[in-house]
Backbone atoms as SQL, in Angstrom:
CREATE TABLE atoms (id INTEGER PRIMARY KEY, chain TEXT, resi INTEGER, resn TEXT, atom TEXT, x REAL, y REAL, z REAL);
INSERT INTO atoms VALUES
  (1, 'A', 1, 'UNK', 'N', 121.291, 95.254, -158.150),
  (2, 'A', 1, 'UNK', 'CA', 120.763, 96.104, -157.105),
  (3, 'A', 1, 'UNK', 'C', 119.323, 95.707, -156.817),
  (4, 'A', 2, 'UNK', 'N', 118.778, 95.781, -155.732),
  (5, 'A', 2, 'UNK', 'CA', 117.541, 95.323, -154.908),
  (6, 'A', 2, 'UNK', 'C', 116.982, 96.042, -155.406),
  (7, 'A', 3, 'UNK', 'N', 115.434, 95.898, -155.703),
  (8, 'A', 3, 'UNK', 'CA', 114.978, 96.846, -156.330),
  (9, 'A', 3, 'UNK', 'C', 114.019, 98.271, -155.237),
  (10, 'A', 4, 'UNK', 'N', 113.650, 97.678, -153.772),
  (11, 'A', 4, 'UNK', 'CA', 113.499, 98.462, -152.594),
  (12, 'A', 4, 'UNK', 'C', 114.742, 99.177, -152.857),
  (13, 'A', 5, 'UNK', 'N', 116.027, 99.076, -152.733),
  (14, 'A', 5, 'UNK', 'CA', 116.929, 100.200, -153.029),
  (15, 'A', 5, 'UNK', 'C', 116.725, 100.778, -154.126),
  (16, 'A', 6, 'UNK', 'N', 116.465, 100.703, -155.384),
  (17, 'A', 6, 'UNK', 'CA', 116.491, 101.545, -156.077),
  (18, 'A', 6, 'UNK', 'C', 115.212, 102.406, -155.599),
  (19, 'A', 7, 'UNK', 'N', 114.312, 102.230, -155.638),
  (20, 'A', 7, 'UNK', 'CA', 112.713, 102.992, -155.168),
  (21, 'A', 7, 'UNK', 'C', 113.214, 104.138, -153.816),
  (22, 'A', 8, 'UNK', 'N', 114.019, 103.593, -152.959),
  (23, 'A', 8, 'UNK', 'CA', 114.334, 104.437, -151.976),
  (24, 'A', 8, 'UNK', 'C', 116.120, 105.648, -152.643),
  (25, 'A', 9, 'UNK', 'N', 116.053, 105.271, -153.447),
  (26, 'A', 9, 'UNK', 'CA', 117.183, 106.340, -153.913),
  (27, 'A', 9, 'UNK', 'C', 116.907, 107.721, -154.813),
  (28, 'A', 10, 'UNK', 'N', 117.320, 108.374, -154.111),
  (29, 'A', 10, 'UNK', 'CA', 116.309, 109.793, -155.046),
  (30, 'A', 10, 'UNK', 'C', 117.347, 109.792, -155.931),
  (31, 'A', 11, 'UNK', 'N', 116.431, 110.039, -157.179),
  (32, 'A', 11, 'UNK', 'CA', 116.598, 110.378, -158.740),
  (33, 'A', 11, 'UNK', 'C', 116.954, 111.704, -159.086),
  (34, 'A', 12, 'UNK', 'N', 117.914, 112.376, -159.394),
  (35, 'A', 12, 'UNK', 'CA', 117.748, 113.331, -159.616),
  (36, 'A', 12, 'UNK', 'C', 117.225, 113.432, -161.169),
  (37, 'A', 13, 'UNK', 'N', 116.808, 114.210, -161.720),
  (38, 'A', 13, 'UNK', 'CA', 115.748, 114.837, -162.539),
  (39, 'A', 13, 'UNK', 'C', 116.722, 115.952, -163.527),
  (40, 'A', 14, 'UNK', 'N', 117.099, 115.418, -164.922),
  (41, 'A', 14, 'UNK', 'CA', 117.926, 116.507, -165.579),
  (42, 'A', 14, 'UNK', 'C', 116.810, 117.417, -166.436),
  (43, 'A', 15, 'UNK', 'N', 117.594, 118.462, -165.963),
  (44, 'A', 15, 'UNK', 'CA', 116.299, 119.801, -166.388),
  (45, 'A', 15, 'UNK', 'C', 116.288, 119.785, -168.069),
  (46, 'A', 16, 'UNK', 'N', 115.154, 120.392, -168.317),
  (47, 'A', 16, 'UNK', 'CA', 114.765, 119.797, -169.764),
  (48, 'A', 16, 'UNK', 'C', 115.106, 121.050, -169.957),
  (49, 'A', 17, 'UNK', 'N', 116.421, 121.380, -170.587),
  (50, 'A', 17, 'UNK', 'CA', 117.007, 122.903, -171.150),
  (51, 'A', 17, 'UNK', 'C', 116.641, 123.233, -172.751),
  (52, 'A', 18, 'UNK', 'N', 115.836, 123.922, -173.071),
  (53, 'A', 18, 'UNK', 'CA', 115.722, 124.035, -174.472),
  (54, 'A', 18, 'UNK', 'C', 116.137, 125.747, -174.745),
  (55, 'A', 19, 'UNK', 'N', 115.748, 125.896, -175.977),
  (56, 'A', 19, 'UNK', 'CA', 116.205, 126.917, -177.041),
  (57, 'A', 19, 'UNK', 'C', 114.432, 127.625, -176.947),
  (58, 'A', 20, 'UNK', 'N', 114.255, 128.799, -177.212),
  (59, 'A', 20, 'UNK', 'CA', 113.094, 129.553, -177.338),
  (60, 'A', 20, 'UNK', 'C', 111.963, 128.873, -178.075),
  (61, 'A', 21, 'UNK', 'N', 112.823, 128.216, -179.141),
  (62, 'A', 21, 'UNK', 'CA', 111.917, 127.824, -180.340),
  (63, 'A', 21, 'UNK', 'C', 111.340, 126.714, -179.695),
  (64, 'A', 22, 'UNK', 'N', 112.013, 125.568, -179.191),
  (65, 'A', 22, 'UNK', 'CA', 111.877, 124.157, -178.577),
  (66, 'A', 22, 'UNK', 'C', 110.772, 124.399, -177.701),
  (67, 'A', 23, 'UNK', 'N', 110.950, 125.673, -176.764),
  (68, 'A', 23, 'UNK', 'CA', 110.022, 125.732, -175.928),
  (69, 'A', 23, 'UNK', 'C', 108.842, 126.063, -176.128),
  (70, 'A', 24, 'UNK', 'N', 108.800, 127.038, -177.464),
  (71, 'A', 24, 'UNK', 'CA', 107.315, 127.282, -177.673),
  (72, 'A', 24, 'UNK', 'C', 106.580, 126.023, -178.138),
  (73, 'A', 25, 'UNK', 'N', 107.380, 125.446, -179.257),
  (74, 'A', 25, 'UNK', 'CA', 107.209, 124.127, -179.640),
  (75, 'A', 25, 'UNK', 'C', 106.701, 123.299, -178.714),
  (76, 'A', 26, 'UNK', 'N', 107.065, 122.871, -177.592),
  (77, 'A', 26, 'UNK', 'CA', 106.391, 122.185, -175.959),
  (78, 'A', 26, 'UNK', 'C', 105.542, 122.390, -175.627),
  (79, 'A', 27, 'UNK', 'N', 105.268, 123.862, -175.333),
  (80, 'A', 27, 'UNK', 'CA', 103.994, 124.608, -174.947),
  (81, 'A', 27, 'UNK', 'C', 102.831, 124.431, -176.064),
  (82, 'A', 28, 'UNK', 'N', 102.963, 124.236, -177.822),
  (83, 'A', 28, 'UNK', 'CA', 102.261, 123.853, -178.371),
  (84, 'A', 28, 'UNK', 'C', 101.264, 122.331, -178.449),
  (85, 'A', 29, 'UNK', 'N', 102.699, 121.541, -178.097),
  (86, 'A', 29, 'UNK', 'CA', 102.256, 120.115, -177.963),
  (87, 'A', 29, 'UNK', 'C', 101.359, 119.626, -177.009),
  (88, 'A', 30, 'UNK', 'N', 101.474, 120.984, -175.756),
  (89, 'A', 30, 'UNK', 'CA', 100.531, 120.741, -174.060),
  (90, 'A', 30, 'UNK', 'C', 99.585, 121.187, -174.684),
  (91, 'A', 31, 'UNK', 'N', 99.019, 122.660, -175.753),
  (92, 'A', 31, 'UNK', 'CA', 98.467, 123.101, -175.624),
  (93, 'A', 31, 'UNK', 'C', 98.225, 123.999, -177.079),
  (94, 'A', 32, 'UNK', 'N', 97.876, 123.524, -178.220),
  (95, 'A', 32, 'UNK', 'CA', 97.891, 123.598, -179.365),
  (96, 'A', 32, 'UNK', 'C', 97.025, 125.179, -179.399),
  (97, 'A', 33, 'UNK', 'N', 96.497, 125.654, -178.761),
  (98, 'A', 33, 'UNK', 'CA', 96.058, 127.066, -178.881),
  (99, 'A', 33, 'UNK', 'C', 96.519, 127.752, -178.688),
  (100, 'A', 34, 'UNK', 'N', 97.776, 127.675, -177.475),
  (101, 'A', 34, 'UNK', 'CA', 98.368, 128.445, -177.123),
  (102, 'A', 34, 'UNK', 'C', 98.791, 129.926, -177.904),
  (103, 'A', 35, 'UNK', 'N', 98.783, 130.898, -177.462),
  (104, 'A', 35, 'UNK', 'CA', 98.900, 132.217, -178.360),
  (105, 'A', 35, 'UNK', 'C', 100.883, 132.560, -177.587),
  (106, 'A', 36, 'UNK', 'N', 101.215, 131.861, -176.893),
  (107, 'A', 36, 'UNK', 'CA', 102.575, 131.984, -176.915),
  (108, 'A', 36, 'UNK', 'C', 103.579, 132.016, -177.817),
  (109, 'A', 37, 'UNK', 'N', 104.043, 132.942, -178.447),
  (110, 'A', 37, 'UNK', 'CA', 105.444, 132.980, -179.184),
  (111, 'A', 37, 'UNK', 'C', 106.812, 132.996, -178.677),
  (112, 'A', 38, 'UNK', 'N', 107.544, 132.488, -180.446),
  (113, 'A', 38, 'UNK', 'CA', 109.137, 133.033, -179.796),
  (114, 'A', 38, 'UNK', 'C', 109.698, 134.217, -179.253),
  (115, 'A', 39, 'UNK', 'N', 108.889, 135.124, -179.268),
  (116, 'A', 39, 'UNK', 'CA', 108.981, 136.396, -179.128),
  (117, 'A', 39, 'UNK', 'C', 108.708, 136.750, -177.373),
  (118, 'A', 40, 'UNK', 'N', 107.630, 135.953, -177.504),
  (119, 'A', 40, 'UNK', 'CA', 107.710, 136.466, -176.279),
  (120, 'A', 40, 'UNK', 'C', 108.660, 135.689, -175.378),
  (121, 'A', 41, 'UNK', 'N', 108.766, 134.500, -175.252),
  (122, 'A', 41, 'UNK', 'CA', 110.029, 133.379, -174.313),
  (123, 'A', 41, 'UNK', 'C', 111.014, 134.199, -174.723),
  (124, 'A', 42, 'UNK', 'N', 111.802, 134.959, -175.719),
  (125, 'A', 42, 'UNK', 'CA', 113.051, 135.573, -175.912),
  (126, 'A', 42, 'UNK', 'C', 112.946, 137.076, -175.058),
  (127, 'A', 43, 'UNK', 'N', 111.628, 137.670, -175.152),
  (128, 'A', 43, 'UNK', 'CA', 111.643, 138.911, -174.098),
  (129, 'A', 43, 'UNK', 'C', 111.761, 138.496, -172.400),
  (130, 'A', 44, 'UNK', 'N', 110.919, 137.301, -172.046),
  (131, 'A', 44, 'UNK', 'CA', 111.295, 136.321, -170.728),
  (132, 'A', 44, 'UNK', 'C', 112.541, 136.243, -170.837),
  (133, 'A', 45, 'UNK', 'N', 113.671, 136.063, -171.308),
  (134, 'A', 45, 'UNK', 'CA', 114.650, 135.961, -170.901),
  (135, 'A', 45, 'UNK', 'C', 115.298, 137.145, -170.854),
  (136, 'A', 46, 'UNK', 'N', 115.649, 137.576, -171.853),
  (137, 'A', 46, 'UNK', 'CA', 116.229, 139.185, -171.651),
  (138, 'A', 46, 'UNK', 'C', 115.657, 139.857, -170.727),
  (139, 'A', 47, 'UNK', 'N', 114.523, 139.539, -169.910),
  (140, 'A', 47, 'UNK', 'CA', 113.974, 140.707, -168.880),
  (141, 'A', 47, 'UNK', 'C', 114.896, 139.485, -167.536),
  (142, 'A', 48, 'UNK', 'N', 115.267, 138.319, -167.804),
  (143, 'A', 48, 'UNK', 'CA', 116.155, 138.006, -166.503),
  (144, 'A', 48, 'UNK', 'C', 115.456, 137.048, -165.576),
  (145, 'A', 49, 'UNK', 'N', 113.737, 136.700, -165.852),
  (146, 'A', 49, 'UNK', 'CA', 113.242, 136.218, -164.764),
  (147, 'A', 49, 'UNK', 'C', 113.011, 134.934, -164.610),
  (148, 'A', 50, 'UNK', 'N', 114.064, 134.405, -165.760),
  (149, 'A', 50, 'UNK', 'CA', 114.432, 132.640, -165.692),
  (150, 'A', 50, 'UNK', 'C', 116.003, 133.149, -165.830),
  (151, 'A', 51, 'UNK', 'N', 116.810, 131.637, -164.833),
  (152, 'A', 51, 'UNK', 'CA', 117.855, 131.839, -165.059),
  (153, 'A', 51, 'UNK', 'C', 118.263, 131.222, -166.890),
  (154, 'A', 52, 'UNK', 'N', 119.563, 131.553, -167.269),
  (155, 'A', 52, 'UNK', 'CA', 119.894, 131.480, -168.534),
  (156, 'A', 52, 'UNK', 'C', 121.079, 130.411, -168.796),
  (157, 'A', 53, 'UNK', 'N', 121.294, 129.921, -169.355),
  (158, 'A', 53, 'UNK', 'CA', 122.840, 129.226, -169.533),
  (159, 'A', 53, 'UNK', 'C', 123.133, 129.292, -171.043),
  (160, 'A', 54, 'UNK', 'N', 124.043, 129.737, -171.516),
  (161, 'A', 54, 'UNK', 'CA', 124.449, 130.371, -172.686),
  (162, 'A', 54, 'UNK', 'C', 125.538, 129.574, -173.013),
  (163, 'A', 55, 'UNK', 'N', 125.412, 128.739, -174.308),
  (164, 'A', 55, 'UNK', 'CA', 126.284, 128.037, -175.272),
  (165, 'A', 55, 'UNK', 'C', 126.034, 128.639, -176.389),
  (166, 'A', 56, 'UNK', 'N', 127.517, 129.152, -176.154),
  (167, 'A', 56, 'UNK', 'CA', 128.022, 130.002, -177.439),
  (168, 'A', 56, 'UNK', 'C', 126.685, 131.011, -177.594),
  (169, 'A', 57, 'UNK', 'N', 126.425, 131.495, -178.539),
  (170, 'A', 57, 'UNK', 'CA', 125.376, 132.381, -178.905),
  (171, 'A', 57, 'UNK', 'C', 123.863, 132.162, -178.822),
  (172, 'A', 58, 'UNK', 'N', 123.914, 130.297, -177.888),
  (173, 'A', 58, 'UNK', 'CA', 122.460, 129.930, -178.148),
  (174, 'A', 58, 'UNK', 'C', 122.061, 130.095, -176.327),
  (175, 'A', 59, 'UNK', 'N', 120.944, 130.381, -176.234),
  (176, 'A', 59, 'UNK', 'CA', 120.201, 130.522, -174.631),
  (177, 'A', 59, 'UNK', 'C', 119.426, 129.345, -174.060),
  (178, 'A', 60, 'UNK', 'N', 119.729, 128.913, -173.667),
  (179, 'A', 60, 'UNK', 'CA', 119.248, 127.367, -173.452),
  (180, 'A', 60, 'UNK', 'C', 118.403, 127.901, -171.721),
  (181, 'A', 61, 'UNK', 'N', 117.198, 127.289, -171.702),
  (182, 'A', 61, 'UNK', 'CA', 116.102, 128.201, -170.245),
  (183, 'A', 61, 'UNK', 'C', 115.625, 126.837, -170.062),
  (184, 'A', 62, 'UNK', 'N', 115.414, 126.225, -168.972),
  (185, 'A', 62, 'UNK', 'CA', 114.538, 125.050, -168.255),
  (186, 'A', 62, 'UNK', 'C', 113.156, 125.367, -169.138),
  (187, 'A', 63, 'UNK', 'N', 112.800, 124.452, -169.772),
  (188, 'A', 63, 'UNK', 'CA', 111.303, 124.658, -170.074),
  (189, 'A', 63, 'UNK', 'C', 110.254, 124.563, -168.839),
  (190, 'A', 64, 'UNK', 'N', 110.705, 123.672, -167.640),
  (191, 'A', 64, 'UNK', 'CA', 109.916, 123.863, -166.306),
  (192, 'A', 64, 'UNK', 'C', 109.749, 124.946, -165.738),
  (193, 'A', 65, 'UNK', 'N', 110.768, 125.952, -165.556),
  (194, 'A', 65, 'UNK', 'CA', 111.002, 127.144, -165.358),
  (195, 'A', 65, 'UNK', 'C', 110.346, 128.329, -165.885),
  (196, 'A', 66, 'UNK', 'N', 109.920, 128.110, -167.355),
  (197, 'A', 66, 'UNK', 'CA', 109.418, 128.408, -168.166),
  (198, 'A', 66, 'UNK', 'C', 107.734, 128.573, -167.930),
  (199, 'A', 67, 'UNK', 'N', 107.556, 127.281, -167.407),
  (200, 'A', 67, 'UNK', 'CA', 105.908, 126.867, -167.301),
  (201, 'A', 67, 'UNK', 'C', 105.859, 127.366, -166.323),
  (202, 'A', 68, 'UNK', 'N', 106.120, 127.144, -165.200),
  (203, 'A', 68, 'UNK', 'CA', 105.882, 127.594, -163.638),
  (204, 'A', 68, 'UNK', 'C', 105.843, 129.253, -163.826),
  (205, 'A', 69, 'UNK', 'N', 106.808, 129.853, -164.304),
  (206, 'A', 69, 'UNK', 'CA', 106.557, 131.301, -164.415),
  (207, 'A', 69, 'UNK', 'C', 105.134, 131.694, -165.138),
  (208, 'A', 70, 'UNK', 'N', 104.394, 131.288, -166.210),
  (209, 'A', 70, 'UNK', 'CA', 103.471, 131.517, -166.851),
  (210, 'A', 70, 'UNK', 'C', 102.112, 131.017, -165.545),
  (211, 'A', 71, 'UNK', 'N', 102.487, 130.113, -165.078),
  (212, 'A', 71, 'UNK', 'CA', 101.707, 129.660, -164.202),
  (213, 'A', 71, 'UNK', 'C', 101.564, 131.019, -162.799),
  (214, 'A', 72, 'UNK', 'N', 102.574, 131.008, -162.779),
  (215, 'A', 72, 'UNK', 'CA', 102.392, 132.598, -161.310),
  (216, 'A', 72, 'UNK', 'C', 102.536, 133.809, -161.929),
  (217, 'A', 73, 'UNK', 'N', 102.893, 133.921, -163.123),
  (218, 'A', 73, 'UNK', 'CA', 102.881, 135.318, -163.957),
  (219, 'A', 73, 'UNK', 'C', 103.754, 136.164, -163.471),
  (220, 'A', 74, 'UNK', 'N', 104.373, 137.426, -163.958),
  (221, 'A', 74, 'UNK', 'CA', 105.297, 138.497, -163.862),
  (222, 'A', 74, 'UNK', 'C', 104.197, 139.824, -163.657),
  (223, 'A', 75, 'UNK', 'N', 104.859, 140.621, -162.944),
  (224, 'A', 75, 'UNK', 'CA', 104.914, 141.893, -162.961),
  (225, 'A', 75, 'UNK', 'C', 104.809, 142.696, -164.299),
  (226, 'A', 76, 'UNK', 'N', 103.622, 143.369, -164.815),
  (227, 'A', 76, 'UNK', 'CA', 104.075, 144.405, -165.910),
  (228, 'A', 76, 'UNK', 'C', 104.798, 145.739, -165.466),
  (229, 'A', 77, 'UNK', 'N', 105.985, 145.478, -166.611),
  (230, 'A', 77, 'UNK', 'CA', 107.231, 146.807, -166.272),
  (231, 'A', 77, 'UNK', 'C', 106.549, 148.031, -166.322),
  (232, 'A', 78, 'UNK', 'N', 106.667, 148.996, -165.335),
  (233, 'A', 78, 'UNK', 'CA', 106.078, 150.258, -165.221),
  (234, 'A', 78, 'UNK', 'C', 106.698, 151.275, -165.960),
  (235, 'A', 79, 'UNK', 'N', 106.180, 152.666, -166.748),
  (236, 'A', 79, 'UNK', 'CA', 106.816, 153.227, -167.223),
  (237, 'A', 79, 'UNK', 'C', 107.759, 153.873, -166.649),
  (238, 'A', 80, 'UNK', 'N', 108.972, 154.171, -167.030),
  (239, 'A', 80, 'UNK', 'CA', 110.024, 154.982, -165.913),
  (240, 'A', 80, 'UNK', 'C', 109.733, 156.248, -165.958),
  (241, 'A', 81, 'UNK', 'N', 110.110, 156.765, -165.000),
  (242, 'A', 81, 'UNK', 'CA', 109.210, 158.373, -164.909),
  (243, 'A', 81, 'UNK', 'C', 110.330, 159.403, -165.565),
  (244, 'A', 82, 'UNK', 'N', 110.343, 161.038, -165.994),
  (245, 'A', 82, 'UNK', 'CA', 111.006, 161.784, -166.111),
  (246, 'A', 82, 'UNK', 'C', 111.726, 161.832, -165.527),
  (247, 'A', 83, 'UNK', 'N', 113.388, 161.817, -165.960),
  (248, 'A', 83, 'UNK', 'CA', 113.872, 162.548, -165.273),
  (249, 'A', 83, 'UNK', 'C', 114.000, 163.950, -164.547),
  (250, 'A', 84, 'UNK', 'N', 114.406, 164.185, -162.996),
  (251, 'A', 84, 'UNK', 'CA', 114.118, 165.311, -162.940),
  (252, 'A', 84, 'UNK', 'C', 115.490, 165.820, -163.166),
  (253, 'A', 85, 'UNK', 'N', 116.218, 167.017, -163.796),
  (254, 'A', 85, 'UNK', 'CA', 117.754, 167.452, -163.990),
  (255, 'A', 85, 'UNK', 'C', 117.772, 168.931, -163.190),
  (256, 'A', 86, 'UNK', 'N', 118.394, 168.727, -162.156),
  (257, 'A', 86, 'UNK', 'CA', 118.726, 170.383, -161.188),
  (258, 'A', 86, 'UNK', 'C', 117.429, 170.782, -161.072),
  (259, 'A', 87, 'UNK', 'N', 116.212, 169.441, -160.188),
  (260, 'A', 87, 'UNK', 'CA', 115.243, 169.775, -159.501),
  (261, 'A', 87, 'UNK', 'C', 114.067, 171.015, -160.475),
  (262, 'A', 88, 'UNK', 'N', 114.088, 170.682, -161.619),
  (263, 'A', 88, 'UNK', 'CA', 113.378, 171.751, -162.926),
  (264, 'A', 88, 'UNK', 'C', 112.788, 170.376, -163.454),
  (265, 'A', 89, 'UNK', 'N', 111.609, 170.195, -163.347),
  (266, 'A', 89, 'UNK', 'CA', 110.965, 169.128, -164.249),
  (267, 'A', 89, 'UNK', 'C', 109.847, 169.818, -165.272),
  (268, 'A', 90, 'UNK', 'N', 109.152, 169.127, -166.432),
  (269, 'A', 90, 'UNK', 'CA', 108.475, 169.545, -167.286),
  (270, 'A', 90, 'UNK', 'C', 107.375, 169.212, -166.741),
  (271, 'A', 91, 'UNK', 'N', 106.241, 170.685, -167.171),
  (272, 'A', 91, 'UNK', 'CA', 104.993, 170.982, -166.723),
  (273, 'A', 91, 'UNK', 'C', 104.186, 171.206, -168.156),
  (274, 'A', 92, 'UNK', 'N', 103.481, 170.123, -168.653),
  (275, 'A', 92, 'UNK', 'CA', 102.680, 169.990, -169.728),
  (276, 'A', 92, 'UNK', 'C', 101.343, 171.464, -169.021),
  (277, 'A', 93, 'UNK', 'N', 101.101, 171.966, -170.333),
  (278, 'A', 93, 'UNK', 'CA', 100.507, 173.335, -170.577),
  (279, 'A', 93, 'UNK', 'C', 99.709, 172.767, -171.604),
  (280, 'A', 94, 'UNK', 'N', 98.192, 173.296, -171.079),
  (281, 'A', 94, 'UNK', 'CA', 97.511, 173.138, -172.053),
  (282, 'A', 94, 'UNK', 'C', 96.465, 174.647, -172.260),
  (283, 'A', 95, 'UNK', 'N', 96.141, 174.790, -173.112),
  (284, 'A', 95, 'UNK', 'CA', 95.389, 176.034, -174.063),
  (285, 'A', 95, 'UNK', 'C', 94.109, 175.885, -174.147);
């Protein structure tokens, strides 16, 4: 193959899918201070705001996906309010 053809053929790019651990691990290697844990990449996923692909019991997340989100940041979850039940809500009383 010519090598102008290869240069003009787009590459696709296989997403670098890792495990929580792998990823913090990455983020260490960019950035050895980093205060990122497994803890937190495992709450990033369970809150939904990377997609997920699940083998067997393990969660495999784009580590790009990963970065770019830290890069534009999330929303902090707001507290959910009282319920109100048959329009009677609670009225804190103070003395």
């Amino acid at each position: 193959m010519d090598e102008s053809a290869m240069e003009q053929s787009p590459v696709k790019r296989i997403p670098r899918m890792r495990t929580a651990r792998k990823i913090v691990g990455e983020i260490k290697k960019l950035d050895p201070d980093s205060d990122v844990t497994e803890y937190c990449v495992r709450q990033i996923i369970k809150s939904g705001a990377v997609p997920v692909i699940w083998a067997g019991g393990k969660a495999l997340v784009n580590l790009d996906a990963i970065l770019e989100l830290f890069g534009v940041g999330m929303e902090q979850p707001s507290e959910p309010e009282e319920p109100v039940v048959g329009g009677i809500r609670r009225v804190s009383v103070t003395q």
